[in-house]
C-alpha positions as CSV (number, residue, x, y, z in Angstrom):
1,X,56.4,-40.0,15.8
2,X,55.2,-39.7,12.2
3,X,58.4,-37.7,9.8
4,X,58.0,-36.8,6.4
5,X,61.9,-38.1,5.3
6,X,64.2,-36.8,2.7
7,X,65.3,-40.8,2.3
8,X,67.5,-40.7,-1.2
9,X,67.8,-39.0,-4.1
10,X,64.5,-37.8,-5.4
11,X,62.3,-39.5,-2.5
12,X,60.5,-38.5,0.5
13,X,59.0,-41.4,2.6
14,X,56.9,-41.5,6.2
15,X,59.5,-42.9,8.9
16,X,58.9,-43.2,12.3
17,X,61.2,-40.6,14.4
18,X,61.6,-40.3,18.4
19,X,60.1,-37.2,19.7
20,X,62.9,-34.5,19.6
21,X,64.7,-33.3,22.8
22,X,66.7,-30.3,23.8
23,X,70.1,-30.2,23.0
24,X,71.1,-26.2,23.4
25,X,70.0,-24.2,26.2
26,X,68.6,-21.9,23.6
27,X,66.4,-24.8,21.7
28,X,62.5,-25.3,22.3
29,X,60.3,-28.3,21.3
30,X,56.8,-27.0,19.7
31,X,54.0,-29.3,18.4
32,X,53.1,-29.2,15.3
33,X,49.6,-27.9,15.1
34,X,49.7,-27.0,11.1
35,X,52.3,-27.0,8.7
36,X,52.4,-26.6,5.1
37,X,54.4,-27.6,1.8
38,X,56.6,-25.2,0.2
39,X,58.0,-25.1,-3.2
40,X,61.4,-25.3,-1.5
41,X,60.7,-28.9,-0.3
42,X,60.1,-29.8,-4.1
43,X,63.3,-28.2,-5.1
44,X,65.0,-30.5,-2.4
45,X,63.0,-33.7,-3.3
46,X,64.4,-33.1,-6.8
47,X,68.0,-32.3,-6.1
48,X,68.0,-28.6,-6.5
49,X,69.3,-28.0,-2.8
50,X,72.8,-29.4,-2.4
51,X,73.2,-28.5,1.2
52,X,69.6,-30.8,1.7
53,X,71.0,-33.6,4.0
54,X,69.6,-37.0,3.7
55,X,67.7,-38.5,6.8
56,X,66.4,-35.0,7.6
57,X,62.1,-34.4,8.3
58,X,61.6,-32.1,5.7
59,X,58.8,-28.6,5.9
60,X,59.3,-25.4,7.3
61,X,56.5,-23.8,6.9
62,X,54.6,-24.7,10.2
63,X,52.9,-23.2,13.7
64,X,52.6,-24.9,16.9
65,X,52.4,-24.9,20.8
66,X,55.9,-24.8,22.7
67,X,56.0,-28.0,24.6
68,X,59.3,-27.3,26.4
69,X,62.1,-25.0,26.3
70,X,65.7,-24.8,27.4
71,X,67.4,-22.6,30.0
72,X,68.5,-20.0,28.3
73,X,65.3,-19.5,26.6
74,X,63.4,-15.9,27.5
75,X,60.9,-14.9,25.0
76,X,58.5,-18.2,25.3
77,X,57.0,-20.6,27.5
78,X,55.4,-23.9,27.2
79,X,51.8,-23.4,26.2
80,X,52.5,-20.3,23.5
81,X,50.8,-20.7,20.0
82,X,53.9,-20.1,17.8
83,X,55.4,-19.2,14.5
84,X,58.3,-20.4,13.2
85,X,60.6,-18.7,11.4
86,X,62.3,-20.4,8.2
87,X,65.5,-19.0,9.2
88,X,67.8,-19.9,12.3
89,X,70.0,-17.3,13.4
90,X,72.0,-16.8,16.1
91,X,71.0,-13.1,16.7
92,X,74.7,-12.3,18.1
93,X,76.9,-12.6,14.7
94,X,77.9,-10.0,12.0
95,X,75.5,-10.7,9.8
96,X,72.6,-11.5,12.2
97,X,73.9,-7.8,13.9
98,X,73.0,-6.4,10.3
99,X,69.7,-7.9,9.6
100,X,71.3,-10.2,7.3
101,X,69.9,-13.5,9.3
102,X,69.7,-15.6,6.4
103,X,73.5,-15.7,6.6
104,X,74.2,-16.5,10.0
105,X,77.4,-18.0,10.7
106,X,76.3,-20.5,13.5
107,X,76.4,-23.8,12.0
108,X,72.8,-24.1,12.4
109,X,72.3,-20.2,10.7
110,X,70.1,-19.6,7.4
111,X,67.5,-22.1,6.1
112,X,68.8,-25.1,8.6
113,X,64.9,-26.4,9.3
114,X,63.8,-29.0,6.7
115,X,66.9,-28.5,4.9
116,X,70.3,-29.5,7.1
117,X,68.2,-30.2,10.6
118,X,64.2,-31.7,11.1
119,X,62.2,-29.7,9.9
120,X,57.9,-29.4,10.6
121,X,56.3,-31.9,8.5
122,X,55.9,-34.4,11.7
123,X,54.4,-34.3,15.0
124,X,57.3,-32.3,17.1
125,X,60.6,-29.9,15.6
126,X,63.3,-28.6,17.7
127,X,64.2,-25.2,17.2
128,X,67.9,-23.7,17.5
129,X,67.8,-20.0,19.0
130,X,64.0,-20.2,19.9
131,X,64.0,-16.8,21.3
132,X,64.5,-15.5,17.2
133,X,63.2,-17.9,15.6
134,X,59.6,-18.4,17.5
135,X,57.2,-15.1,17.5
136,X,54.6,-15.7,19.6
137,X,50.7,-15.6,17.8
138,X,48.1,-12.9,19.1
139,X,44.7,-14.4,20.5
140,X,42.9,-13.2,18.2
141,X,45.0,-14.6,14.9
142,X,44.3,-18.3,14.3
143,X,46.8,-20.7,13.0
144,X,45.6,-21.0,9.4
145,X,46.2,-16.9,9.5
146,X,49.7,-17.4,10.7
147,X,50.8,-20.4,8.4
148,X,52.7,-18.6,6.3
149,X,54.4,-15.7,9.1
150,X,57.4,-17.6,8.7
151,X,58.2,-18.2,5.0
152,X,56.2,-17.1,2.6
153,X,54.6,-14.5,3.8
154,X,58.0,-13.2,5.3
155,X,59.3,-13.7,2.0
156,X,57.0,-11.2,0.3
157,X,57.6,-8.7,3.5
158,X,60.8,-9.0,2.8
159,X,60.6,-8.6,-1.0
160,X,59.0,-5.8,-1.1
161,X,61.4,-3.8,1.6
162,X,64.1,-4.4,0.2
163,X,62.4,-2.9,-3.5
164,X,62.5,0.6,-2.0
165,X,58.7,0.8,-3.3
166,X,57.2,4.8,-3.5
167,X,53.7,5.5,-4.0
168,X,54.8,6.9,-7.8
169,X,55.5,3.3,-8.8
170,X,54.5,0.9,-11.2
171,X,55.8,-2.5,-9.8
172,X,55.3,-5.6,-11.8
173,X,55.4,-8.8,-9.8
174,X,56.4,-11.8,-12.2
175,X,54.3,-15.0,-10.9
176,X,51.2,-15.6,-8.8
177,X,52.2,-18.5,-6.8
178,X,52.0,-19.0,-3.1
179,X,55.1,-16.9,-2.6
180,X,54.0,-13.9,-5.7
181,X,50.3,-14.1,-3.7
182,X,52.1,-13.0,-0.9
183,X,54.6,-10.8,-2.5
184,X,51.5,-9.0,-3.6
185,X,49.7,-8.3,-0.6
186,X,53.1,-7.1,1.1
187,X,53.8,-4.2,-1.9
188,X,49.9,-3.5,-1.9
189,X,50.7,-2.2,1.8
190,X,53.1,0.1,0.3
191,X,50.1,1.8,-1.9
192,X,52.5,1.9,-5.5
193,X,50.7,4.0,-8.3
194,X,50.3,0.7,-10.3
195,X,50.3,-3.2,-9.7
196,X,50.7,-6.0,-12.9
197,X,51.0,-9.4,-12.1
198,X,52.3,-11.9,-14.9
199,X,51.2,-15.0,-14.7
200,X,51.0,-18.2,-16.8
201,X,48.2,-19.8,-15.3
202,X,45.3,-19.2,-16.3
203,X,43.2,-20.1,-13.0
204,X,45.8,-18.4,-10.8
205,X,45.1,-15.3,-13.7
206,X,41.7,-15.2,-12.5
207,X,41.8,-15.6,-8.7
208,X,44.5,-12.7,-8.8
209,X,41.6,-10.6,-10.1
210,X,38.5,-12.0,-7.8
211,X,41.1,-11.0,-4.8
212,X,42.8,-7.7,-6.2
213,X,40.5,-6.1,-8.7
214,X,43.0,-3.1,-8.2
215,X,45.2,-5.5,-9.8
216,X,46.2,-5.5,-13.7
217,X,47.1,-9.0,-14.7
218,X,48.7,-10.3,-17.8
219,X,50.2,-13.5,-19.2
220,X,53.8,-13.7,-20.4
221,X,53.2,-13.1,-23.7
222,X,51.2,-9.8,-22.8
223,X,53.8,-8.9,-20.3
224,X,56.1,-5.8,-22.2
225,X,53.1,-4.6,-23.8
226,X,51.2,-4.3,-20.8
227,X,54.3,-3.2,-18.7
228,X,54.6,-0.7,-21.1
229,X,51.5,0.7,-21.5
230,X,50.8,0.9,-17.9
231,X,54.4,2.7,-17.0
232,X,55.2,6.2,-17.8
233,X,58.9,5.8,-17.9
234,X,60.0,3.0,-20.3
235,X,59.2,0.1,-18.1
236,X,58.2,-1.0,-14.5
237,X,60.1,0.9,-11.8
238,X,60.3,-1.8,-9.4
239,X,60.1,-6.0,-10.6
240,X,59.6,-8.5,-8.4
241,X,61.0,-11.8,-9.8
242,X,59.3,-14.7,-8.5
243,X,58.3,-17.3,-11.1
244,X,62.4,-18.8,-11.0
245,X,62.1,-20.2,-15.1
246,X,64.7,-18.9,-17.7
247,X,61.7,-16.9,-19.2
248,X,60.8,-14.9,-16.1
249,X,64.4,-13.8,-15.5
250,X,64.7,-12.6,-18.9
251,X,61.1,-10.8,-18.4
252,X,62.4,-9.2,-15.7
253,X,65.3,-7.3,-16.6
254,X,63.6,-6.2,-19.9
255,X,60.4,-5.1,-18.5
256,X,62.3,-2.8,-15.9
257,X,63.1,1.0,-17.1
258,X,66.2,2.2,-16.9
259,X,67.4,2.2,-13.6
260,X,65.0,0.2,-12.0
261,X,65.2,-2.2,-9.4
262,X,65.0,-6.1,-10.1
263,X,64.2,-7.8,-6.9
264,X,65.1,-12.2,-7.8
265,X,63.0,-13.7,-4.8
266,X,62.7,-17.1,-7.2
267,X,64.8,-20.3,-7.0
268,X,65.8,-21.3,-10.4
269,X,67.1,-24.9,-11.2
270,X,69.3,-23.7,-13.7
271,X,72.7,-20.9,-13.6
272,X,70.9,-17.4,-14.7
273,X,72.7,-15.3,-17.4
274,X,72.9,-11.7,-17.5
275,X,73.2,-10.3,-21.9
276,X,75.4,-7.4,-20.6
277,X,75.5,-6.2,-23.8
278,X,71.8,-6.0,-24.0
279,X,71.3,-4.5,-21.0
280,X,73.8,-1.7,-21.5
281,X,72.8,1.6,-20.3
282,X,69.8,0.3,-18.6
283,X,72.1,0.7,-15.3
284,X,69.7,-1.9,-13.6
285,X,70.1,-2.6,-9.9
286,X,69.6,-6.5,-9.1
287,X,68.7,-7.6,-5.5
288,X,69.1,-11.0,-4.9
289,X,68.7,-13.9,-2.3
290,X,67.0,-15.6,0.4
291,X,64.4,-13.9,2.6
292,X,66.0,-12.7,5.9
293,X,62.6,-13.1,7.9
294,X,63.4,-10.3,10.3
295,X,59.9,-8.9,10.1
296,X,57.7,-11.8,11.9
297,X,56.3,-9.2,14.7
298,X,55.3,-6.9,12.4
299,X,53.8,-9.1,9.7
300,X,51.5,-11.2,12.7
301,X,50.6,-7.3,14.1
302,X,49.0,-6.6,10.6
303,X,47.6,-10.0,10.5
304,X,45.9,-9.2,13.8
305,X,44.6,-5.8,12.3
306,X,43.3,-7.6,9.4
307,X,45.3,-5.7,6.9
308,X,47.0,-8.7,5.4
309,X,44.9,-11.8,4.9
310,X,46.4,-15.3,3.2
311,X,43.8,-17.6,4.1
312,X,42.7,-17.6,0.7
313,X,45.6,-19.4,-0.4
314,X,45.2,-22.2,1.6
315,X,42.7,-24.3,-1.1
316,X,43.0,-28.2,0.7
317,X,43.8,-29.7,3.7
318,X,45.2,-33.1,4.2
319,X,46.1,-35.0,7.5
320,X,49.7,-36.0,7.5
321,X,49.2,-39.8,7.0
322,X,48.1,-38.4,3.7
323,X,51.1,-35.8,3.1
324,X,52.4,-37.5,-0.3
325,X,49.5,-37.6,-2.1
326,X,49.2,-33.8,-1.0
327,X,52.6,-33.6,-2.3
328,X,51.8,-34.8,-6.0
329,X,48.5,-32.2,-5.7
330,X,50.8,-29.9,-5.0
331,X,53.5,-30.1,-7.4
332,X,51.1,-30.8,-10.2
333,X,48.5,-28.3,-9.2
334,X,45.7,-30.8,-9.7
335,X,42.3,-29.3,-8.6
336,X,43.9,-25.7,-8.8
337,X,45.9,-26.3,-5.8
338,X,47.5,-23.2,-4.5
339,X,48.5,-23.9,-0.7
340,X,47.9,-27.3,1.1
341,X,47.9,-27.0,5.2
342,X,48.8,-30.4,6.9
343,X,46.9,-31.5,9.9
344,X,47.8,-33.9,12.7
345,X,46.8,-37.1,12.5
């Protein structure tokens, strides 16, 4: 079968793979009926992800059909349309016990898929622990509507949870990428006061607005101002950090009142420093990390009730014997590319 490779330093190449088997009791096989590129995969092609493995399919952003399962496998069957989960967790250790499933201890725990195992950008993946890490897609949702369940969009779920949002907010969301679009529609559920969005670009700038007129948006150089004349308390009360420059993390702490909550979702290339001295008395709380993608039934059940909706993201389509040049659309955002679903051949 057909693999996107993570062949060398700063290359991805198609290779020919066999079709995966099970290994653990607990393992299914899916096809592959859509996948995605994430801005993860970027970060790997271009060295940012030391634990990254060479030889590995890269993606992890995909749906499918189960095409087998092991013995130990409850949950699914061979014929279920499926999500998968960016994350691989065991379900059973301390962490995964505490919600914490992005720091699974099994060897195969946290981001393993496209990263230290094959990942989705092919025609088949094996999955570790398919009972947690395959949520099974109502009828009525269609795979373009459940691309993102697993990373993205569990991302911004996540994100926003973990921001302790109340409806007397103002929460400023720092980047309107495919993970801040998402981000955005997950804190819209929780009905915050006021939304800002700070973005750079100035197409993503306006399809922020066709989407969310509800929505203030800025760019970065309008970003305090705006903050602070759209907050009643010195600053936003909740930001959500997902651009990942050196710019956007300073944005974030100084936009935030005193007190706030900083949420980092981003991946930065380069070590973040905190100015302590700047920041003293602001008595900020930072929240960092990777998305513990706990939520999957949740997020596909208000999928189904049409209450979250990222189709709109998805702006090309390529079949997979075309993925690189999708790839250099992607990275480049040529043709105002925001999200890119892969077919099958």
């Amino acid at each position: 079968m057909k693999s996107l490779t993570y062949v060398g330093a700063g290359q991805f190449a198609m290779t020919d793979k066999p079709i995966p088997e099970i290994i653990h009791p607990k393992d299914a096989i899916v096809r592959v009926t859509l996948s995605s590129i994430c801005t993860s995969d970027l970060h790997i092609l271009h060295g940012s992800v030391p634990r990254a493995r060479f030889g590995i399919t890269v993606g992890h952003e995909m749906v499918g059909v189960v095409t087998e399962t092991g013995t130990e496998v409850g949950n699914v069957k061979p014929g279920d349309r499926v999500a998968v989960n960016v994350e691989t967790f065991c379900g059973e250790c301390f962490f995964c016990r505490h919600g914490w499933v992005n720091n699974c201890t099994d060897p195969d725990g946290g981001w393993a898929l496209g990263c230290r195992i094959d990942g989705g950008q092919t025609e088949y993946v094996r999955v570790p622990f398919a009972d947690n890490g395959l949520t099974p897609i109502p009828d009525n949702v269609t795979d373009r509507q459940a691309l993102f369940v697993g990373d993205i969009l569990a991302t911004g779920y996540w994100a926003a949870k973990i921001s302790e949002i109340s409806t007397d907010d103002t929460i400023l969301i720092i980047g309107a990428g495919p993970t801040g679009l998402c981000t955005l529609q997950c804190v819209m559920l929780r009905e915050p006061r006021h939304v800002i969005v700070c973005e750079s670009n100035e197409w993503r700038r306006e399809f922020v607005r066709s989407q969310y007129p509800q929505v203030t948006v800025c760019t970065p150089e309008e970003c305090l101002s705006t903050v602070m004349q759209n907050s009643r308390h010195g600053g936003a009360d909740r930001v959500i950090e997902v651009a990942g420059s050196d710019e956007s993390f300073r944005m974030a702490w100084m936009c935030a009142r005193p007190n706030a909550i900083v949420t980092i979702v981003a991946l930065y290339n380069n070590p973040q420093v905190l100015p302590l001295p700047d920041m003293y008395g602001k008595n900020l709380t930072f929240k960092t990390g990777g998305v513990d993608g706990c939520d999957c039934d949740e997020i596909l059940r208000l999928i189904a009730e049409r209450k979250i909706d990222t189709t709109p993201l998805i702006t090309h389509e390529f079949p997979l014997n075309r993925i690189l040049e999708a790839y250099d659309m992607f990275e480049h955002g040529t043709d105002n590319a925001i999200k890119i679903a892969i077919t099958p051949d």
